[in-house]
LUMGUPA-181508 format. One record per residue: residue number from 0; residue in three letters; x, y, z of N, C-alpha, C, O in turn. Coordinates in pm, whole numbers, m for minus. Layout:
BEGIN
- mifi; kolza; nX; nY; nZ; caX; caY; caZ; cX; cY; cZ; oX; oY; oZ
- NUM; ala; X; Y; Z; X; Y; Z; X; Y; Z; X; Y; Z;
...
% end
This chain:
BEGIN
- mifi; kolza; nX; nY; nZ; caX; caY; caZ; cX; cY; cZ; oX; oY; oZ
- 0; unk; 26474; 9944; 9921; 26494; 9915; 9779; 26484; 9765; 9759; 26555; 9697; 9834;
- 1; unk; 26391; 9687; 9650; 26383; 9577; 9655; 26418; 9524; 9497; 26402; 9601; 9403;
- 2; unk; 26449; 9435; 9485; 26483; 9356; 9386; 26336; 9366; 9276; 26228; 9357; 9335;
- 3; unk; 26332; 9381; 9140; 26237; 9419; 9076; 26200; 9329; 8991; 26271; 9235; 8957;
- 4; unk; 26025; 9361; 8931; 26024; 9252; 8830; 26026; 9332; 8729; 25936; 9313; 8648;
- 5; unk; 26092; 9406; 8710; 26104; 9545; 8576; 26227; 9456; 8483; 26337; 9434; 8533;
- 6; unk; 26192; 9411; 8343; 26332; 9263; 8332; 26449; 9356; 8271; 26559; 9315; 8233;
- 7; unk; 26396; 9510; 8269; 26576; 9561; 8218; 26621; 9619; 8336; 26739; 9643; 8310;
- 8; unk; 26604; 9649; 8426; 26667; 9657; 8569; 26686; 9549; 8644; 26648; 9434; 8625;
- 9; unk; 26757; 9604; 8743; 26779; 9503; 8869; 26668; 9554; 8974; 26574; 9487; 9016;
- 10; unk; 26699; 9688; 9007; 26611; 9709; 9153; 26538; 9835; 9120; 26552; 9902; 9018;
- 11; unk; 26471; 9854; 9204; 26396; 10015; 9158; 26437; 10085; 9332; 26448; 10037; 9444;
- 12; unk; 26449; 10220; 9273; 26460; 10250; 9416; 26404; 10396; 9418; 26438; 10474; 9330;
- 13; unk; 26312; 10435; 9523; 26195; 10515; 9558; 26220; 10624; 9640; 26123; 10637; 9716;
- 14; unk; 26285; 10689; 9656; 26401; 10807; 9755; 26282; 10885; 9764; 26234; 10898; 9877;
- 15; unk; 26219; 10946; 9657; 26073; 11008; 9628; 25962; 10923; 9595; 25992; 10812; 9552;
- 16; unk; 25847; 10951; 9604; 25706; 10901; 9579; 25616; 10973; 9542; 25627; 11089; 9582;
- 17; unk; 25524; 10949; 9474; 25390; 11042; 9450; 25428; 11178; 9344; 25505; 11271; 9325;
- 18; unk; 25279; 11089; 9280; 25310; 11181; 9074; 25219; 11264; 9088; 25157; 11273; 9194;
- 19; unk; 25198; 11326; 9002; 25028; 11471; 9007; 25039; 11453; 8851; 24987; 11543; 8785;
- 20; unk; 25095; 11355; 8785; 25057; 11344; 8621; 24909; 11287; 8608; 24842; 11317; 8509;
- 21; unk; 24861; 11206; 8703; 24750; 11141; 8720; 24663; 11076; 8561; 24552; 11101; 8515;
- 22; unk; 24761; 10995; 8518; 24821; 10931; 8365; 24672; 10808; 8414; 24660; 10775; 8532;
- 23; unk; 24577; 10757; 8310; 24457; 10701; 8314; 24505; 10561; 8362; 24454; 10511; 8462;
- 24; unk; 24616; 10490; 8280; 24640; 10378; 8247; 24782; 10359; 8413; 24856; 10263; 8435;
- 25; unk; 24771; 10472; 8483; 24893; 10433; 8558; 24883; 10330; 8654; 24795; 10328; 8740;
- 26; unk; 25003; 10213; 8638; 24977; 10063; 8729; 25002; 10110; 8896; 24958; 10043; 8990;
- 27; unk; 25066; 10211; 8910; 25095; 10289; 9059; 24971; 10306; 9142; 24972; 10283; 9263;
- 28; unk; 24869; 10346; 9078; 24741; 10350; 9140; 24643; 10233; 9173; 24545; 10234; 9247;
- 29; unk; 24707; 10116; 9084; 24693; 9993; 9187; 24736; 9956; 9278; 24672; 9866; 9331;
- 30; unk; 24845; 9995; 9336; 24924; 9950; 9427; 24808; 9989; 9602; 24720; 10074; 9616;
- 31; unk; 24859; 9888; 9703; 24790; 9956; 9779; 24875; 10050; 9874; 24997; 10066; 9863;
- 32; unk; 24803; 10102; 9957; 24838; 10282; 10031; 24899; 10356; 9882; 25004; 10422; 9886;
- 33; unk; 24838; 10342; 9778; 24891; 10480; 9708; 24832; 10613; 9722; 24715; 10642; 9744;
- 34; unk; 24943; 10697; 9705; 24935; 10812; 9776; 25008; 10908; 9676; 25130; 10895; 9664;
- 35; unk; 24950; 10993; 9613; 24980; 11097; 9479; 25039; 11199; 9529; 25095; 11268; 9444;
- 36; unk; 25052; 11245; 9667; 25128; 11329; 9707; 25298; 11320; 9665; 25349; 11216; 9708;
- 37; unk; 25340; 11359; 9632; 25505; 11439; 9667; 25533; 11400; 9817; 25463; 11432; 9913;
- 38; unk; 25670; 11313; 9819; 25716; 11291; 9940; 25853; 11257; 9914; 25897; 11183; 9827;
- 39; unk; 25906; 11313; 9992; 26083; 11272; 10000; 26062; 11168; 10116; 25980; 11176; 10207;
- 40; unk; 26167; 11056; 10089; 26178; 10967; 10195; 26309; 10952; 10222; 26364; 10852; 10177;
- 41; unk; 26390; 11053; 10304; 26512; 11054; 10344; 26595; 10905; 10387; 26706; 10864; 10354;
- 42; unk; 26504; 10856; 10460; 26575; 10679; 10515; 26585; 10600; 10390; 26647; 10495; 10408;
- 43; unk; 26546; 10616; 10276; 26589; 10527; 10185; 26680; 10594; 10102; 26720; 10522; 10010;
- 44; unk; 26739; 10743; 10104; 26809; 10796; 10037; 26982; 10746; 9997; 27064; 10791; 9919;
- 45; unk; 26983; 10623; 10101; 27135; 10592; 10100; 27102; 10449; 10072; 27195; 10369; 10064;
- 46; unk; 26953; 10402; 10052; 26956; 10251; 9987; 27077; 10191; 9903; 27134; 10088; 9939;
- 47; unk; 27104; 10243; 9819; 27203; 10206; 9700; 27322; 10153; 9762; 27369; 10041; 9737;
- 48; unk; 27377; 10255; 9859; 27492; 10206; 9944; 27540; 10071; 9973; 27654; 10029; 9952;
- 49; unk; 27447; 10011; 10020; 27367; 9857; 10076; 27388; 9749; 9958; 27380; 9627; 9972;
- 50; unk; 27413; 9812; 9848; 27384; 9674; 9721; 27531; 9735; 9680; 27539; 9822; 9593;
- 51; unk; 27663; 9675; 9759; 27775; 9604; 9688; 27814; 9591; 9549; 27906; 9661; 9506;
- 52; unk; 27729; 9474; 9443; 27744; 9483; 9364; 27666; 9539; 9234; 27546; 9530; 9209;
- 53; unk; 27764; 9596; 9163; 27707; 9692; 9067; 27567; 9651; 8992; 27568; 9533; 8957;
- 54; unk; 27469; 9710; 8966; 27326; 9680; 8957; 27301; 9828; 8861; 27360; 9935; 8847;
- 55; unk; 27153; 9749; 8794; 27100; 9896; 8722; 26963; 9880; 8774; 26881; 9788; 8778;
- 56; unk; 26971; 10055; 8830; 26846; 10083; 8946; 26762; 10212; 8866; 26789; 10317; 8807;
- 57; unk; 26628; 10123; 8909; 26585; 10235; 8822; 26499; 10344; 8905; 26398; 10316; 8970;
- 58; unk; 26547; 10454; 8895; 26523; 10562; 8983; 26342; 10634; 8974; 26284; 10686; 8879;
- 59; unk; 26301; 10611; 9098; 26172; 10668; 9112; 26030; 10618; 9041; 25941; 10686; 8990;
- 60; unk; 26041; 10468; 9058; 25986; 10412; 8928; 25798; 10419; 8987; 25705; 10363; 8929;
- 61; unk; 25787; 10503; 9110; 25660; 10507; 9153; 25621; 10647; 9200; 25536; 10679; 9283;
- 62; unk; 25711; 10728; 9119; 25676; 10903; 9064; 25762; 10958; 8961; 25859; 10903; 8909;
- 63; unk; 25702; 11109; 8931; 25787; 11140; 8801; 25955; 11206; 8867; 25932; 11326; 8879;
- 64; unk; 26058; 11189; 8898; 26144; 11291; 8996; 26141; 11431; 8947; 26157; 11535; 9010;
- 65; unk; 26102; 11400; 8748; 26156; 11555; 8716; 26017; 11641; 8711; 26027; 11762; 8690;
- 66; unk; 25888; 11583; 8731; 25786; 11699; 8749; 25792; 11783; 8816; 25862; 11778; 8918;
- 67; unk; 25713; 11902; 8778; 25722; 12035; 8812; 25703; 12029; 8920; 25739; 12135; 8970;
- 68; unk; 25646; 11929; 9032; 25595; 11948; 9150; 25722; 11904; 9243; 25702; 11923; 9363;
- 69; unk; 25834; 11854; 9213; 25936; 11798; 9300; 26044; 11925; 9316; 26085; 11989; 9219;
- 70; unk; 26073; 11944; 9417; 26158; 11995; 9481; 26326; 12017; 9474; 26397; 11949; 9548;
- 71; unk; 26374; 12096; 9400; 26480; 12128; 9282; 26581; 12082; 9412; 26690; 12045; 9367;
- 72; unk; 26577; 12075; 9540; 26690; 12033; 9618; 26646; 11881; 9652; 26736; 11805; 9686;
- 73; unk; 26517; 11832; 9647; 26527; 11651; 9634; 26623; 11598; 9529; 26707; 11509; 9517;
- 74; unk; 26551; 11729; 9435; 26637; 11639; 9299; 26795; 11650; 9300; 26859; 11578; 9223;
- 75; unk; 26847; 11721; 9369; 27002; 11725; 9419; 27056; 11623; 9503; 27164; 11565; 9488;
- 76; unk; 26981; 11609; 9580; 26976; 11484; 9671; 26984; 11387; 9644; 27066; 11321; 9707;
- 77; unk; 26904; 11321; 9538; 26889; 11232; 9468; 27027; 11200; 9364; 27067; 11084; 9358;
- 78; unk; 27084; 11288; 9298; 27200; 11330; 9232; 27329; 11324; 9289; 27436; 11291; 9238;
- 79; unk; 27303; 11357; 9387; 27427; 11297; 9501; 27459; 11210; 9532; 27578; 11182; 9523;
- 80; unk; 27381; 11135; 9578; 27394; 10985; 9569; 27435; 10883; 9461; 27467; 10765; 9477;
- 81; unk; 27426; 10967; 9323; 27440; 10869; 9233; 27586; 10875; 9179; 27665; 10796; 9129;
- 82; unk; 27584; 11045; 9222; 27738; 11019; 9222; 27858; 10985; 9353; 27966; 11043; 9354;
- 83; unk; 27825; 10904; 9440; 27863; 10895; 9567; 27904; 10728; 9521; 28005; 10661; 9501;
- 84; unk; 27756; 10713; 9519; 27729; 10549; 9494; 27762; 10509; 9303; 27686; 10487; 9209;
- 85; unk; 27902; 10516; 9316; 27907; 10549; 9111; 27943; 10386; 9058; 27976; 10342; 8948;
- 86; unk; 27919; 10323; 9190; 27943; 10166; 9093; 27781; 10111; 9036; 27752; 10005; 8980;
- 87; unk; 27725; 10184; 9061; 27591; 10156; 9004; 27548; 10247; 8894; 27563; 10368; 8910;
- 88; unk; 27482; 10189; 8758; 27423; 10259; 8686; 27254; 10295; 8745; 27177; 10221; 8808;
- 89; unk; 27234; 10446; 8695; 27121; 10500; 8742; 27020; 10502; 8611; 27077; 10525; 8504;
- 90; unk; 26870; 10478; 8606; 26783; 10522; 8490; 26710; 10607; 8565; 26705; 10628; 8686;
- 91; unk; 26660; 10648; 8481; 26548; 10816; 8478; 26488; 10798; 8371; 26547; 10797; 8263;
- 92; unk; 26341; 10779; 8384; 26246; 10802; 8317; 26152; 10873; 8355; 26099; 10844; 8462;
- 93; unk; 26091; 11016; 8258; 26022; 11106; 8319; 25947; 11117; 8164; 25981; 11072; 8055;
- 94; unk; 25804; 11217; 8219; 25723; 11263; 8100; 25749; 11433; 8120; 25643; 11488; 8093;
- 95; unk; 25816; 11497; 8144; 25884; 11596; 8187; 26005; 11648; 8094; 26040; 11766; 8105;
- 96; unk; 26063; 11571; 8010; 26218; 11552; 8031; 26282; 11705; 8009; 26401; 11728; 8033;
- 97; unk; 26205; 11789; 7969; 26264; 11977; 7936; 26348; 11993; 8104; 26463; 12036; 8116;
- 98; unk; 26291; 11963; 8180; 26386; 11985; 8354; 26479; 11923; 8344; 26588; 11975; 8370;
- 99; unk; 26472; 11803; 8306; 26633; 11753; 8272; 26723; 11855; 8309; 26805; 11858; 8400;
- 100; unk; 26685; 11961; 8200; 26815; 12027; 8140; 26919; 12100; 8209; 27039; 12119; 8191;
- 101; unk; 26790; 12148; 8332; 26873; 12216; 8470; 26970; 12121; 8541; 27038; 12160; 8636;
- 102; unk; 26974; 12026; 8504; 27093; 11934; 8606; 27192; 11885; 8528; 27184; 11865; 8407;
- 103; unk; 27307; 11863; 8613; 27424; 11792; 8612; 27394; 11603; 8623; 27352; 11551; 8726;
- 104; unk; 27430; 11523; 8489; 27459; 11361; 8566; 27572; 11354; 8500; 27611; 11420; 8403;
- 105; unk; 27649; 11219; 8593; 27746; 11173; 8567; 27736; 11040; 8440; 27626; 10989; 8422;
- 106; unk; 27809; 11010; 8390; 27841; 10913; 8289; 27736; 10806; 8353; 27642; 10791; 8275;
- 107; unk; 27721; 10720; 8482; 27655; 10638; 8521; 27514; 10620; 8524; 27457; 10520; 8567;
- 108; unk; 27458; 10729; 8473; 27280; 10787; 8466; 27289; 10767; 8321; 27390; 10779; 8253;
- 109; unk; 27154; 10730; 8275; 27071; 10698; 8170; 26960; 10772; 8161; 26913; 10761; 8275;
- 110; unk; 26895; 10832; 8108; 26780; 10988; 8090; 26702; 10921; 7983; 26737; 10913; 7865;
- 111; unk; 26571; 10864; 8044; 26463; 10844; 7959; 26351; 10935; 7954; 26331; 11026; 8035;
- 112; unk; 26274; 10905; 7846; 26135; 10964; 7826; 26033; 10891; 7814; 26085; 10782; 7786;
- 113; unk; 25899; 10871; 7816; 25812; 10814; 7813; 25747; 10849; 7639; 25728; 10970; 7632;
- 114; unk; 25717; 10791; 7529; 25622; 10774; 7479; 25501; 10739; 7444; 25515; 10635; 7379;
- 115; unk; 25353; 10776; 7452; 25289; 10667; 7449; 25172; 10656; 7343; 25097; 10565; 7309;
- 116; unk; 25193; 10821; 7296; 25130; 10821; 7134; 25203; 10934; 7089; 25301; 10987; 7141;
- 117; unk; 25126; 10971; 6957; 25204; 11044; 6853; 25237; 11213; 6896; 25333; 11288; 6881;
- 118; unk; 25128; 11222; 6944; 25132; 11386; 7047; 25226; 11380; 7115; 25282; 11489; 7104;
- 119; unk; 25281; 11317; 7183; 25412; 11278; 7349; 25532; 11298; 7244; 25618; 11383; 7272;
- 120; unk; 25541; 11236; 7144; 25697; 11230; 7052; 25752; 11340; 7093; 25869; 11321; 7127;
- 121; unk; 25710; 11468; 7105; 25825; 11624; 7114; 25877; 11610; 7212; 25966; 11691; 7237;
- 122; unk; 25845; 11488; 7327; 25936; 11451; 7440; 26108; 11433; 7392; 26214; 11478; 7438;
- 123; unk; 26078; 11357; 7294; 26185; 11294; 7193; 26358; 11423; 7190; 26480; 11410; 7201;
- 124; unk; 26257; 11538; 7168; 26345; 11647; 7164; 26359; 11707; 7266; 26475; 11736; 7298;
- 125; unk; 26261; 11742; 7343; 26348; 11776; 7457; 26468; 11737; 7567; 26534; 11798; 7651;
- 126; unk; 26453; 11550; 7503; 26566; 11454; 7595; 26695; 11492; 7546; 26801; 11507; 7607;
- 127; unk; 26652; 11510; 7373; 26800; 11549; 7365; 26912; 11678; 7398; 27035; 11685; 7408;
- 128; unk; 26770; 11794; 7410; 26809; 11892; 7481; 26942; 11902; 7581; 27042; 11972; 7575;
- 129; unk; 26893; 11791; 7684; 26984; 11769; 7757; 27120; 11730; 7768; 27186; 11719; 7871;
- 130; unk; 27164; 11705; 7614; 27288; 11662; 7579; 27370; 11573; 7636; 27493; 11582; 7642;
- 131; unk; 27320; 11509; 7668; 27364; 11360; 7787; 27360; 11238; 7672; 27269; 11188; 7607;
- 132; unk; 27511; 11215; 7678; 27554; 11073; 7616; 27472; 10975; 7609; 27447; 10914; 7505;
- 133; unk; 27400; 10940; 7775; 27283; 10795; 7713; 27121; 10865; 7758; 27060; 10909; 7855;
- 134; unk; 27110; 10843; 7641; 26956; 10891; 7612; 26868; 10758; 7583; 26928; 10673; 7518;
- 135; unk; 26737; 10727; 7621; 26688; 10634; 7587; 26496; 10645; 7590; 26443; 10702; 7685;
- 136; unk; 26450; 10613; 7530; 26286; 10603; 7475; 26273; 10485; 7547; 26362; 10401; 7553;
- 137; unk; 26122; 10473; 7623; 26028; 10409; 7674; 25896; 10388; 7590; 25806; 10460; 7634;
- 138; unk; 25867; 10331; 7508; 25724; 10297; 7426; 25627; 10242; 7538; 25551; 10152; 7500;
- 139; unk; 25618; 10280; 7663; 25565; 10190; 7697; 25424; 10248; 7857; 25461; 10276; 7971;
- 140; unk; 25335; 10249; 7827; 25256; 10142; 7735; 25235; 10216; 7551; 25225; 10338; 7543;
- 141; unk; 25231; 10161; 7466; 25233; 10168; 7337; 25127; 10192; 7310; 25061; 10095; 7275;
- 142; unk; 25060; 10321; 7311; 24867; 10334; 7266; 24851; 10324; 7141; 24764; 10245; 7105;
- 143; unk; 24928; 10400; 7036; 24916; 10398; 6937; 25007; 10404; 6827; 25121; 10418; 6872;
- 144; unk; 25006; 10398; 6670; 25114; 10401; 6637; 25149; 10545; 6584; 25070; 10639; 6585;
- 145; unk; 25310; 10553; 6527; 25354; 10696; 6540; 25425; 10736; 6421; 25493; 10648; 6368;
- 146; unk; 25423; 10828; 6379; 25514; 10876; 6226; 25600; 10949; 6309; 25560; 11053; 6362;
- 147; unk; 25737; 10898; 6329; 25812; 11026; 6404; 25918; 11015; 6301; 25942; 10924; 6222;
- 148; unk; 25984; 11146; 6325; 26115; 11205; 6198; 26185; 11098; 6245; 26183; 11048; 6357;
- 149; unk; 26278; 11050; 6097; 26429; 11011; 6157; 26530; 11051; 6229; 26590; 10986; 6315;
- 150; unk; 26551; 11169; 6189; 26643; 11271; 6304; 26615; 11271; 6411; 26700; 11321; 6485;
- 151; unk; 26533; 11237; 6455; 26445; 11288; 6641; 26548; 11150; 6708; 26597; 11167; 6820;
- 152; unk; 26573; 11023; 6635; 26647; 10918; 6711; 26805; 10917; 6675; 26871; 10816; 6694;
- 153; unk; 26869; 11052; 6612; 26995; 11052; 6602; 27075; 11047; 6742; 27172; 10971; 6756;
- 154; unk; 27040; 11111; 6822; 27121; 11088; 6969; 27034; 10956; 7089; 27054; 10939; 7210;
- 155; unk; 26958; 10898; 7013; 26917; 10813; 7133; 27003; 10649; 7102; 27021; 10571; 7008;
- 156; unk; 27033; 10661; 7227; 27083; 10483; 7252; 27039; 10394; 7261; 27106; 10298; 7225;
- 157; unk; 26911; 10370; 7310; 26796; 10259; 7366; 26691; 10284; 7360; 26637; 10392; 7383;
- 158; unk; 26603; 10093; 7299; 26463; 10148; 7281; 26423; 10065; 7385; 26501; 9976; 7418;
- 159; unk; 26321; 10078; 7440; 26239; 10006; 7525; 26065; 10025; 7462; 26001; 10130; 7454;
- 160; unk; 26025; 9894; 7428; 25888; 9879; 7420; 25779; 9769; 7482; 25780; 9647; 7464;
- 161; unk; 25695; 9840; 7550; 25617; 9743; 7635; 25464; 9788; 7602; 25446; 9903; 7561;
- 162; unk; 25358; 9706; 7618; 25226; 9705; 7657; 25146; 9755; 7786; 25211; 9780; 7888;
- 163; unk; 25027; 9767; 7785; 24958; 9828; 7847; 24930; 9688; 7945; 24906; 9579; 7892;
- 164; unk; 24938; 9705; 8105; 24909; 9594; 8165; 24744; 9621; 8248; 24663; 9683; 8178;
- 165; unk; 24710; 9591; 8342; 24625; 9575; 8383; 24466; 9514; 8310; 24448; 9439; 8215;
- 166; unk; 24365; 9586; 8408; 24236; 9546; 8290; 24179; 9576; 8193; 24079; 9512; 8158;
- 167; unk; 24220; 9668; 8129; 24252; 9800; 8001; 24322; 9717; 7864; 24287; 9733; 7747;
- 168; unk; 24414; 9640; 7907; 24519; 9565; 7812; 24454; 9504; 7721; 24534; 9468; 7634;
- 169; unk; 24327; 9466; 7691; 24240; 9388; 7584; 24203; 9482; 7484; 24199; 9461; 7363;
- 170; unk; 24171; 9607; 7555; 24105; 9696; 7485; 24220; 9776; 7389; 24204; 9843; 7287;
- 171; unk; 24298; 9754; 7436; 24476; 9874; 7391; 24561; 9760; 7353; 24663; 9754; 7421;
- 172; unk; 24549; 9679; 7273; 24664; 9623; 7234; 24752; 9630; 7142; 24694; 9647; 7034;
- 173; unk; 24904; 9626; 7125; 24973; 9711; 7074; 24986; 9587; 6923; 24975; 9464; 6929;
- 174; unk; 25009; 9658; 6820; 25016; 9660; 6715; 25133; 9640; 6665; 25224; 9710; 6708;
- 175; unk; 25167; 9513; 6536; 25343; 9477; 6508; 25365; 9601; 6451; 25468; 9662; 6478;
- 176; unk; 25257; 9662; 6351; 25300; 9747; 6238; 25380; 9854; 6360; 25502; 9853; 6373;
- 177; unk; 25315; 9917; 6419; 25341; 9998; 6501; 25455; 9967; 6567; 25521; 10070; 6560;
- 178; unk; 25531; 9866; 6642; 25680; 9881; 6663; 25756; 9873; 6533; 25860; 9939; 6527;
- 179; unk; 25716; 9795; 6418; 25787; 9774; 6321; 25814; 9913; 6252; 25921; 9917; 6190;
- 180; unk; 25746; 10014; 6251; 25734; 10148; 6180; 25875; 10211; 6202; 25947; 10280; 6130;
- 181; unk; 25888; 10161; 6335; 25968; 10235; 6466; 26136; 10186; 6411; 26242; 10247; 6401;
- 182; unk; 26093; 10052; 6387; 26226; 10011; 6383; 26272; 9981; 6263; 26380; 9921; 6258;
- 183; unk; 26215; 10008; 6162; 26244; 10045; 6031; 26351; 10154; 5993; 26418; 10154; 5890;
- 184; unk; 26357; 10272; 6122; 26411; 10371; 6113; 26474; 10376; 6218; 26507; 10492; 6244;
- 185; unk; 26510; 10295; 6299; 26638; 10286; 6467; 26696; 10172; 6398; 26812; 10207; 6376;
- 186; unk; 26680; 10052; 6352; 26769; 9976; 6308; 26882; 10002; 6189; 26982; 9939; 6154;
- 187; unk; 26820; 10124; 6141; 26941; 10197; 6037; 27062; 10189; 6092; 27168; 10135; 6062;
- 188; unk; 27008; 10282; 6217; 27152; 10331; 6280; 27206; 10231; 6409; 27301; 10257; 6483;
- 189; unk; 27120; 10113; 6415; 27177; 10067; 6514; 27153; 10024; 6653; 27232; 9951; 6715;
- 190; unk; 27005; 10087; 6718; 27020; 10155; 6850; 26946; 10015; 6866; 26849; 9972; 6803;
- 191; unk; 27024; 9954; 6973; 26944; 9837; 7051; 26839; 9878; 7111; 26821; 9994; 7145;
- 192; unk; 26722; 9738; 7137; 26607; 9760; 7120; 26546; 9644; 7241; 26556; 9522; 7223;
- 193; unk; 26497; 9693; 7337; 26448; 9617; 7448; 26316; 9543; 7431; 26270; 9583; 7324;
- 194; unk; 26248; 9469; 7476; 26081; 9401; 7417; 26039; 9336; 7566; 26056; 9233; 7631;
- 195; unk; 25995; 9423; 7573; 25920; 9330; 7728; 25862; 9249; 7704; 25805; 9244; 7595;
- 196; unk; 25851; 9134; 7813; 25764; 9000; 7816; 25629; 9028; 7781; 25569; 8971; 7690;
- 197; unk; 25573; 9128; 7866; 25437; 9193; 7816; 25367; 9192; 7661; 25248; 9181; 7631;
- 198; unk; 25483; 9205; 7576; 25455; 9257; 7436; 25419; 9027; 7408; 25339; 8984; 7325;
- 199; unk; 25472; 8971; 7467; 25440; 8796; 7366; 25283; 8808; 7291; 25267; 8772; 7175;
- 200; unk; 25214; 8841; 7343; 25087; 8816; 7303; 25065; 8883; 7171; 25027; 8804; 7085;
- 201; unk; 25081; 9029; 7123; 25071; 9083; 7030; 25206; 9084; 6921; 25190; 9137; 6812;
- 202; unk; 25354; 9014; 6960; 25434; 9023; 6883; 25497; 8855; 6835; 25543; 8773; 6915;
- 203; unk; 25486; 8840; 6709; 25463; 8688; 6709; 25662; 8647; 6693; 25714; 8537; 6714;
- 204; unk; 25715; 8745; 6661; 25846; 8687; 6653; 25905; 8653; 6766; 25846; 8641; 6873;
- 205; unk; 26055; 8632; 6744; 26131; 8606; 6906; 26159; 8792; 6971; 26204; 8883; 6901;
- 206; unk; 26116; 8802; 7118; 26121; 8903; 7155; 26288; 8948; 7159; 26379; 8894; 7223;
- 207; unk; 26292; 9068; 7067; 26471; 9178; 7137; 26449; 9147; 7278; 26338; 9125; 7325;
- 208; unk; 26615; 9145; 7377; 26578; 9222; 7462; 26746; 9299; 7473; 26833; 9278; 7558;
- 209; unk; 26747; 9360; 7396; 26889; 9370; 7414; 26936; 9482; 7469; 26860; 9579; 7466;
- 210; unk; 27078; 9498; 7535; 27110; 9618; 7637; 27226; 9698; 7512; 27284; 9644; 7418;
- 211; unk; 27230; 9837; 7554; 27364; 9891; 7481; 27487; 9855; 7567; 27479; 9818; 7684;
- 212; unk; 27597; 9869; 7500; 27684; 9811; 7589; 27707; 9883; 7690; 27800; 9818; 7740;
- 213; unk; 27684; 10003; 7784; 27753; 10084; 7868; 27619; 10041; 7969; 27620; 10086; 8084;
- 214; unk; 27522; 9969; 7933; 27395; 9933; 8059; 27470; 9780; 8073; 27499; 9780; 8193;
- 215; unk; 27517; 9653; 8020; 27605; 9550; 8083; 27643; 9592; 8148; 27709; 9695; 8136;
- 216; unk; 27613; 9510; 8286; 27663; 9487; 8432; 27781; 9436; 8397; 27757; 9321; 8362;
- 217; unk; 27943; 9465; 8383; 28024; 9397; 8346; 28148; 9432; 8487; 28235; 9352; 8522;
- 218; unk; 28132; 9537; 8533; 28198; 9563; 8638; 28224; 9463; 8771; 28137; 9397; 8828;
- 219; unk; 28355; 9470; 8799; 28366; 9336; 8899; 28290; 9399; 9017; 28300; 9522; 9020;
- 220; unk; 28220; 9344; 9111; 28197; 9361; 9217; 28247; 9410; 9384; 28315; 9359; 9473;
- 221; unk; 28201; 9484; 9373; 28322; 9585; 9471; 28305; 9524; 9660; 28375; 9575; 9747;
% end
């Protein structure tokens, strides 16, 4: 598990590997030895252990954990640990999120979804399905812009919006109207709103980056 350049986490940590979403724009398939297979990697399963002080790790950030193709006892595995290791907050971000629903998390997990155009939004509802206190949206990468209901963000806590990186990013660039649409209707109610560094180029104001309060690292160090 290594220290990340992801700027709303601390570390990412990889217990599993390898997606079969095989997503056009995915930065994973730059990486080198990538490998799309499904793999549990047991020796890093107790990484977390190792990092002392409390950190927000973001779980599986180089596969989906909750696709159909992962293994309903990895994903226990994985779950165990988070409640073992509970001085750390956990994120989950999946394009999946209906599996959610089969599991148990503790208060310390965060359950995201991926958005990345207007078709993906019914993700929106199935996160909440899951009835889990912190719910949170990923815009990111941002293809296009979106008319989504107001109601669909009554149970979500956090926004996160980022751009499309690699050599693609000229061609896909994200649009103010298009976060502004967004937050016309989350700033009603409140829900802090993250802005990756990524977004400077297309967003001319000062970037959000703000956390809800239960993601502050505020816990003393154990």
């Amino acid at each position: 598990m290594n220290k990340t350049k992801i700027e709303w986490c601390d570390y990412s940590w990889n217990p599993i590997t390898g997606c079969l979403h095989d997503c056009w724009y995915c930065y994973v398939k730059r990486l080198r030895n990538y490998n799309r297979t499904p793999h549990l990697h047991e020796d890093r399963l107790h990484q977390p252990f190792k990092i002392k002080k409390p950190s927000r790790l973001f779980v599986c950030s180089t596969a989906d954990l909750f696709g159909e193709w992962v293994l309903e006892e990895w994903i226990n595995e994985v779950l165990k640990v988070t409640r073992m290791a509970d001085w750390h907050i956990y994120l989950f971000l999946t394009k999946n999120p209906h599996r959610m629903q089969q599991f148990e998390f503790g208060d310390n997990t965060w359950l995201g979804t991926t958005v990345d155009i207007e078709e993906n939004a019914k993700r929106i509802y199935d996160l909440t399905l899951t009835l889990h206190k912190n719910l949170f949206i990923s815009f990111e990468p941002m293809l296009s812009g979106m008319d989504i209901p107001d109601y669909m963000f009554a149970d979500i806590k956090w926004l996160i919006f980022g751009a499309l990186t690699g050599g693609e990013k000229r061609r896909h660039p994200v649009r103010e109207d298009w976060i502004e649409k967004i937050l016309s209707k989350t700033d009603k109610i409140k829900i802090p709103v993250f802005m990756k560094n990524n977004l400077k180029p297309e967003w001319a104001h000062r970037l959000r980056q703000e956390f809800p309060d239960k993601l502050k690292i505020t816990m003393r160090e154990k």
